[in-house]
C-alpha positions as CSV (number, residue, x, y, z in Angstrom):
1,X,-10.8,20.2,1.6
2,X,-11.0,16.8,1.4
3,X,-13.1,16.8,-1.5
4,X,-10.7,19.2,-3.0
5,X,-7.9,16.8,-2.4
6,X,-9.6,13.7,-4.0
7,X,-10.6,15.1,-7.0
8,X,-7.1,17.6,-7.8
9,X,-4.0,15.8,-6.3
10,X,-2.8,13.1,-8.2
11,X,-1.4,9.7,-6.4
12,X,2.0,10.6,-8.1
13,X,5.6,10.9,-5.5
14,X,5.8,14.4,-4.7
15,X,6.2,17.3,-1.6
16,X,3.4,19.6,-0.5
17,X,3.3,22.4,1.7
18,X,0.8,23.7,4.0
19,X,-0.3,27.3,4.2
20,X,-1.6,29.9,7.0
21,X,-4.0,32.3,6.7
22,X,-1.2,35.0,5.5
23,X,0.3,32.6,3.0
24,X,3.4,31.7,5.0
25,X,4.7,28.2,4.9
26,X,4.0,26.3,8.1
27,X,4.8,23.1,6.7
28,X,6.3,20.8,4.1
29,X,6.3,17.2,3.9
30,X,6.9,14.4,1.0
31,X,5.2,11.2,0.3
32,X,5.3,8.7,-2.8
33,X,1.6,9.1,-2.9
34,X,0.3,12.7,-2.9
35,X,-3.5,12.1,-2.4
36,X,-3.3,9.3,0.3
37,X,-0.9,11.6,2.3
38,X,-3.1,14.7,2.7
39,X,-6.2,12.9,3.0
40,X,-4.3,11.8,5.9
41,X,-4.7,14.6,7.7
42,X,-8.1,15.0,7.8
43,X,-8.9,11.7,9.3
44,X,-11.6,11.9,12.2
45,X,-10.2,12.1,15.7
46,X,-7.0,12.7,15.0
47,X,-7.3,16.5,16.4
48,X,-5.0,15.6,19.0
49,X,-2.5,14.3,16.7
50,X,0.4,16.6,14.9
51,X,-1.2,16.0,11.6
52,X,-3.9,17.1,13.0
53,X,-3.1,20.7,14.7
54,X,-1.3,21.1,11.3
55,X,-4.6,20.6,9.0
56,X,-6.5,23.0,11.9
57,X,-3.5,25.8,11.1
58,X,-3.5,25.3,6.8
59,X,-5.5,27.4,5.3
60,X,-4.4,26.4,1.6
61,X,-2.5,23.8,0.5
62,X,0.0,23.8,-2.8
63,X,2.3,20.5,-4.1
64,X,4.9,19.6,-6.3
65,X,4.9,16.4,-8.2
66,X,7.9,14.7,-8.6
67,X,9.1,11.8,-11.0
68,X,9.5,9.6,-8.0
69,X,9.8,9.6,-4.2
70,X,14.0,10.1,-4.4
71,X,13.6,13.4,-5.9
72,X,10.8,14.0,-3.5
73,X,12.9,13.8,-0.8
74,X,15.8,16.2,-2.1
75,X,13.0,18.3,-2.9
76,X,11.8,18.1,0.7
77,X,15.2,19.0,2.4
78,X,15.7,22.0,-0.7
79,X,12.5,23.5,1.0
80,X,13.0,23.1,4.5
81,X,16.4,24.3,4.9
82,X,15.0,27.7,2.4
83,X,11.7,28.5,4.5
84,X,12.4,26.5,7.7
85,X,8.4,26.3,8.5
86,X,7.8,26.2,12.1
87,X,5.7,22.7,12.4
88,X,8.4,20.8,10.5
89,X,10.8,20.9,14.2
90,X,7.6,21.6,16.4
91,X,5.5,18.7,18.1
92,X,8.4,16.4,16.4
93,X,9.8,13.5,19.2
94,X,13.7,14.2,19.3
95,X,14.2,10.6,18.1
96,X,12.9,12.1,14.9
97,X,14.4,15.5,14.0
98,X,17.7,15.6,11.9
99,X,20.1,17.9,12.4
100,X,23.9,18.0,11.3
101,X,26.7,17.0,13.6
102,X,29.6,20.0,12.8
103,X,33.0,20.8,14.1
104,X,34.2,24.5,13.9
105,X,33.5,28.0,14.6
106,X,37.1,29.4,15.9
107,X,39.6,30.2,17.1
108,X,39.3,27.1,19.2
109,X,36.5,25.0,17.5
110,X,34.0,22.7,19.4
111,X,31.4,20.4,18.6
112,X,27.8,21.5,18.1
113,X,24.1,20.9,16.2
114,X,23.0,22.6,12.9
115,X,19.7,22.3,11.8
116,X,21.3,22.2,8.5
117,X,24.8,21.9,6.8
118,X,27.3,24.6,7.9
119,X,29.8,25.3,4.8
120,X,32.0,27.4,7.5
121,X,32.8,24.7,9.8
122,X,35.6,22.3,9.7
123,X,33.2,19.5,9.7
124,X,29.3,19.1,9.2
125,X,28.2,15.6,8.9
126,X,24.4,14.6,8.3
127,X,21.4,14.9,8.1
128,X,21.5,12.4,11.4
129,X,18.0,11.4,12.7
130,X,18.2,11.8,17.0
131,X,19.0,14.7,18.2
132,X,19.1,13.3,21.8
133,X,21.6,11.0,20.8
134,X,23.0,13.4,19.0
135,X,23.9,15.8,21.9
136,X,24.7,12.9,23.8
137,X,27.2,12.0,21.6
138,X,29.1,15.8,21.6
139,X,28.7,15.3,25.4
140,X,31.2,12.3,25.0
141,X,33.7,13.4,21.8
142,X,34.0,16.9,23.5
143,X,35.2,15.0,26.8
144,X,37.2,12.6,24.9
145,X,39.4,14.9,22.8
146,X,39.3,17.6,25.2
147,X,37.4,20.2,23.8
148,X,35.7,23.0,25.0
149,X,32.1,23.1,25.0
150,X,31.4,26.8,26.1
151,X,29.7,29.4,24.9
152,X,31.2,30.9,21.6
153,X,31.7,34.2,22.4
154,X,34.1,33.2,25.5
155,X,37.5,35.2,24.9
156,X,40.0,32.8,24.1
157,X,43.8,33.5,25.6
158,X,46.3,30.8,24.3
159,X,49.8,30.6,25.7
160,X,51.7,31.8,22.8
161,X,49.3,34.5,22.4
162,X,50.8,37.9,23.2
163,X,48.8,40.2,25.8
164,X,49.3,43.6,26.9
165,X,48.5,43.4,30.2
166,X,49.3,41.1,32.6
167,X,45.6,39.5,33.8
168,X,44.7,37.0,35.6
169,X,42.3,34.6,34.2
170,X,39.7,32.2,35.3
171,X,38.4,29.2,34.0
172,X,34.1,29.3,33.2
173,X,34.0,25.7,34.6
174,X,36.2,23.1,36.4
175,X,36.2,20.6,33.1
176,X,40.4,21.8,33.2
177,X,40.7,20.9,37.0
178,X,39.0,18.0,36.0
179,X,41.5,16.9,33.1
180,X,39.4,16.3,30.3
181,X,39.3,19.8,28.6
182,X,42.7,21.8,27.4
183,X,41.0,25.1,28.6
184,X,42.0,27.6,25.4
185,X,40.3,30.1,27.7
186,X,43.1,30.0,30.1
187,X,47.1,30.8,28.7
188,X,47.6,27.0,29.1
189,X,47.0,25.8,25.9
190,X,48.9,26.9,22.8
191,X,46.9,27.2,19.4
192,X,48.8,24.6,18.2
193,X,48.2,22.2,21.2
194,X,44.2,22.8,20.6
195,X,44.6,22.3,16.7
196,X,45.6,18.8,17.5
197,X,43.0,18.2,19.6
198,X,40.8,19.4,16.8
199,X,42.8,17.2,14.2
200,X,41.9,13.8,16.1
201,X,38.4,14.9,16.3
202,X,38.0,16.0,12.1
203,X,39.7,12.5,11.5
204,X,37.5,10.7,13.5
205,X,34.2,12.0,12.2
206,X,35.8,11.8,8.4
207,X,36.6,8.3,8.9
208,X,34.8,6.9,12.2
209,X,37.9,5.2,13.0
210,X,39.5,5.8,17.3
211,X,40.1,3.4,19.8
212,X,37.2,5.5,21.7
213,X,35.3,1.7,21.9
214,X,37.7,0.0,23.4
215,X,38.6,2.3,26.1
216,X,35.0,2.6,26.7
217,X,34.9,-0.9,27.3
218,X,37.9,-1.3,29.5
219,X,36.3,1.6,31.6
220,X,33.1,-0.1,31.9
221,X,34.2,-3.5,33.0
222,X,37.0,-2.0,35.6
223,X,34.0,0.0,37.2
224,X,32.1,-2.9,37.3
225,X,35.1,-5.1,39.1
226,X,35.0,-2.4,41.3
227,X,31.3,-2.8,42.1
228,X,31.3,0.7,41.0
229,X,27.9,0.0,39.3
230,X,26.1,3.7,38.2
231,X,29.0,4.6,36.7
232,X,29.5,1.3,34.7
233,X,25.6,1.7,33.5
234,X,26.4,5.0,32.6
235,X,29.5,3.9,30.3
236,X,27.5,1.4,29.4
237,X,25.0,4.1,27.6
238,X,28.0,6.2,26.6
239,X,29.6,3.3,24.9
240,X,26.1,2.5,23.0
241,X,25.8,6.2,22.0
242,X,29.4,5.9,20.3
243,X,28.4,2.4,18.5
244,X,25.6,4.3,16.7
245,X,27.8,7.2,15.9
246,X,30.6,5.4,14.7
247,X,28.5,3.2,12.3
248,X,26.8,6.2,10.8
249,X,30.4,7.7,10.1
250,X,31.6,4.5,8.6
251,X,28.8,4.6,6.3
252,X,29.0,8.4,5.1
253,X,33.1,7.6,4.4
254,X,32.6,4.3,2.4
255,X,30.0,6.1,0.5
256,X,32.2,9.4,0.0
257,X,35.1,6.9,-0.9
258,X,33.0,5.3,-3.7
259,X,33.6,6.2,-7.6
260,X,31.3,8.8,-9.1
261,X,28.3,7.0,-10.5
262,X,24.6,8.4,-12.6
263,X,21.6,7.3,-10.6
264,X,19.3,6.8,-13.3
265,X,15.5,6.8,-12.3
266,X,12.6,5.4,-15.0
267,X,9.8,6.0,-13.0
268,X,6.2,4.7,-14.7
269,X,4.6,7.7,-16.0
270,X,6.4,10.4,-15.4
271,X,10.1,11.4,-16.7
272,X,13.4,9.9,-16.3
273,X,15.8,11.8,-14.1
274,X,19.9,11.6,-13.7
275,X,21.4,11.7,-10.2
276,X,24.9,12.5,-10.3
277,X,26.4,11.0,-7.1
278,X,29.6,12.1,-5.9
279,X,31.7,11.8,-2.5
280,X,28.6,10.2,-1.1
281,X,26.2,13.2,-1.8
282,X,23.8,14.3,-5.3
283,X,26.0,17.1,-6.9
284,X,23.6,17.7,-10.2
285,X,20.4,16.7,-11.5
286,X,20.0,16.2,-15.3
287,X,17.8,15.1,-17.9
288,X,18.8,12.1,-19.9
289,X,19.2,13.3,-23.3
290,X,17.3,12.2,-26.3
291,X,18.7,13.9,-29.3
292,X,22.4,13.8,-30.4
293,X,22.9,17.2,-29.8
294,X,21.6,16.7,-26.1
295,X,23.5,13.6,-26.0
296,X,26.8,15.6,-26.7
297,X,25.8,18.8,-23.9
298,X,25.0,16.3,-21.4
299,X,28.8,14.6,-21.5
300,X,30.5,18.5,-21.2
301,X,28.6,18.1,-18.2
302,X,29.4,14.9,-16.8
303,X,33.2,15.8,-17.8
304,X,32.1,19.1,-15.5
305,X,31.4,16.7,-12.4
306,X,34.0,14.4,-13.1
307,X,36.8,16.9,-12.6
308,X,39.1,16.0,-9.6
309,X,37.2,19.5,-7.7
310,X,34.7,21.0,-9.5
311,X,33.3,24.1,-9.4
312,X,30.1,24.8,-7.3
313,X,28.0,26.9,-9.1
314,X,24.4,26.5,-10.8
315,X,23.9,22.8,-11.2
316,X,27.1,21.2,-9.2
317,X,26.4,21.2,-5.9
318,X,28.4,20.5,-2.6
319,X,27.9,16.6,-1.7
320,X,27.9,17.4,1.9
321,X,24.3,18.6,1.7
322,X,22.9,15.5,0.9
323,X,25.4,13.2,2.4
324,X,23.2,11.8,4.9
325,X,20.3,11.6,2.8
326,X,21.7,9.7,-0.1
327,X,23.7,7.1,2.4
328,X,20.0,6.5,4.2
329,X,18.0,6.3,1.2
330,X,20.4,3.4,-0.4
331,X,20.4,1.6,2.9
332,X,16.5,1.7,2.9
333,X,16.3,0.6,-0.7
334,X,18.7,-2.4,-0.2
335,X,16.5,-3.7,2.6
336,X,13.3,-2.8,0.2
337,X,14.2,-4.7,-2.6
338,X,15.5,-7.6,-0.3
339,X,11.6,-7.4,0.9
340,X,10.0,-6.5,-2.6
341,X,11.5,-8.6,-5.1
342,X,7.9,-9.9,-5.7
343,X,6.6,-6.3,-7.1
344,X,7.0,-5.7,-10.8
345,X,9.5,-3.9,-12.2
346,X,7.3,-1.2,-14.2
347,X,6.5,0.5,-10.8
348,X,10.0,1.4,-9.6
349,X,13.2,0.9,-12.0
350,X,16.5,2.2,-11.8
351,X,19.9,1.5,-11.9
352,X,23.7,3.2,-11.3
353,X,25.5,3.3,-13.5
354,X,29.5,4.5,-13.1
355,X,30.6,7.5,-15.3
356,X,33.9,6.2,-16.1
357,X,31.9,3.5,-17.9
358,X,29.0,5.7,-19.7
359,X,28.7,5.0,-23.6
360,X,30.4,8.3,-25.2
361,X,28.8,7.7,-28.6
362,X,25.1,8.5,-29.2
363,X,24.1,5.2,-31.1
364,X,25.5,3.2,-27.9
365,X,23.7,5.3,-25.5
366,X,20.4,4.8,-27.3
367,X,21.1,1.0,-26.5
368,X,22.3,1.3,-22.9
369,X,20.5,4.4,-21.3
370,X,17.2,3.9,-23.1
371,X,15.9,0.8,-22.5
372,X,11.4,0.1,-22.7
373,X,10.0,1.1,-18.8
374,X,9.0,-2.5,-18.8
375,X,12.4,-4.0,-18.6
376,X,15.1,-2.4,-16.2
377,X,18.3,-0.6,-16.7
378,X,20.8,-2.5,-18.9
């Protein structure tokens, strides 16, 4: 295998998936260097390792390159979320599996985990790296904006629901008793009562803005007047958990707040790719024209993405998917290039450019869009 590897994968970005015996996908993975990634896995003594008990299970393995390690990584989610291969969330520390932070499933909506994005629920925000933080932090918003966190199939019985019989019902928990639930299983709680619940939390986790932090705060130093010190270490770790949450939702709304831009890619040696970036997430993937003709398709498609909502369909895609991904990747690259301004600019060049401001005649995008791979984007 290892001879295999060396001689047939290329060092090129680019995914790769490992095989069974039956030819089901057990795993898929990216790198921005093919071959130095899979001989990875067959270094001695790592049979303990998870790299290793993966290269024990692979019986073949197949790859994809990819013009450079951005579209590697959309390429990587695209295959997880269709064949969801077993060792890509087994033998993973919970400080490293994603999952997406979602709102919904009625009538009375509560928080939960996705391992991917849920188009049915109010609100499904990542992919978010931690999922013990993660369920940490639904252990917290669900208290603090009073939602239930039952099982889904509970029957729900709101005040201003009508009933034919008069029952009585009983709560699956004391978290009503205990005042920080509005108990939509019990006829306490109208609909409308619980929507507004469910408001504060959607606008909180669109925006990351609440006063959630403060009253943390307050709690924890009035428990630690009161000498009341386990609970003011344990607010203390609740108050962290909402830190790292809220900064992760500031950053997905400035980035869905920002203006529709291209994120053109001019790899080395391999072809140039178009990101069109929208509300924070990749909505379409295009080729950057090179004829007139092209030139003149590829704007009825920009126009296409522009549109205030456009239509998802074959190559506009919803935002949401990608959301988290896009937002971590620029982070990462900031700090890169603050860190690598020393590398030359013939291995990695790209630059964003807005679509409001694209050239919209073909002799000026010949100028602008196509510049030598030696120099960067003008």
């Amino acid at each position: 295998m290892k001879r295999a590897i060396a001689s047939g994968v290329p060092r090129s970005p680019g995914v790769y998936g490992m095989l069974d015996a039956t030819g089901r996908l057990i795993y898929v993975g990216k790198s921005k260097a093919l071959r130095n990634r899979l001989m990875s896995y067959y270094l001695p003594n790592n049979d303990e390792d998870k790299s290793g008990r993966i290269a024990q299970a692979a019986y073949k393995i197949v790859w994809e390159p990819q013009p450079s390690e951005f579209a590697a990584l959309l390429r990587e989610q695209c295959l997880i979320r269709r064949w969801q291969p077993r060792f890509n969330v087994v033998g993973m520390p919970n400080r490293q599996r994603q999952a997406y932070l979602c709102l919904g499933k009625g009538p009375a909506e509560a928080f939960y985990l996705s391992r991917y994005h849920d188009p049915t629920a109010k609100c499904s925000l990542g992919p978010l790296s931690g999922v013990t933080h993660l369920s940490r932090a639904i252990e917290i918003l669900t208290r603090t904006f009073r939602l239930r966190d039952c099982s889904h199939k509970t029957p729900m019985h709101f005040s201003n629901q009508l009933s034919l019989f008069d029952l009585e019902h009983r709560a699956g928990c004391v978290r009503h008793e205990l005042g920080n639930c509005l108990a939509p299983c019990l006829p306490v709680c109208s609909k409308s009562g619980y929507d507004e619940g469910v408001a504060a939390a959607v606008r909180f986790l669109r925006t990351g803005e609440s006063d959630l932090e403060s009253k943390l705060q307050n709690a924890m130093e009035k428990a630690a007047a009161g000498l009341h010190f386990e609970y003011a270490a344990r607010l203390r770790e609740d108050l962290s958990i909402i830190r790292w949450i809220t900064k992760r939702l500031k950053q997905f709304q400035r980035a869905r707040e920002s203006n529709p831009t291209i994120y053109a890619i001019y790899p080395k040696q391999a072809r140039a790719v178009w990101y069109v970036i929208r509300e924070g997430g990749v909505i379409a993937s295009l080729a950057p024209p090179n004829t007139s003709k092209e030139w003149n398709a590829t704007l009825r498609k920009l126009d296409i993405c522009n549109q205030p909502q456009p239509e998802l369909g074959t190559y506009v895609q919803n935002p949401d998917d990608t959301l988290g991904l896009v937002t971590s990747w620029f982070q990462k690259e900031k700090q890169h290039k603050k860190s690598s301004m020393e590398l030359p600019l013939a291995e990695y060049i790209s630059q964003t450019f807005a679509i409001d401001s694209l050239p919209r005649t073909w002799q000026e995008a010949k100028k602008r869009l196509h510049p030598p791979l030696s120099q960067p984007a003008a």
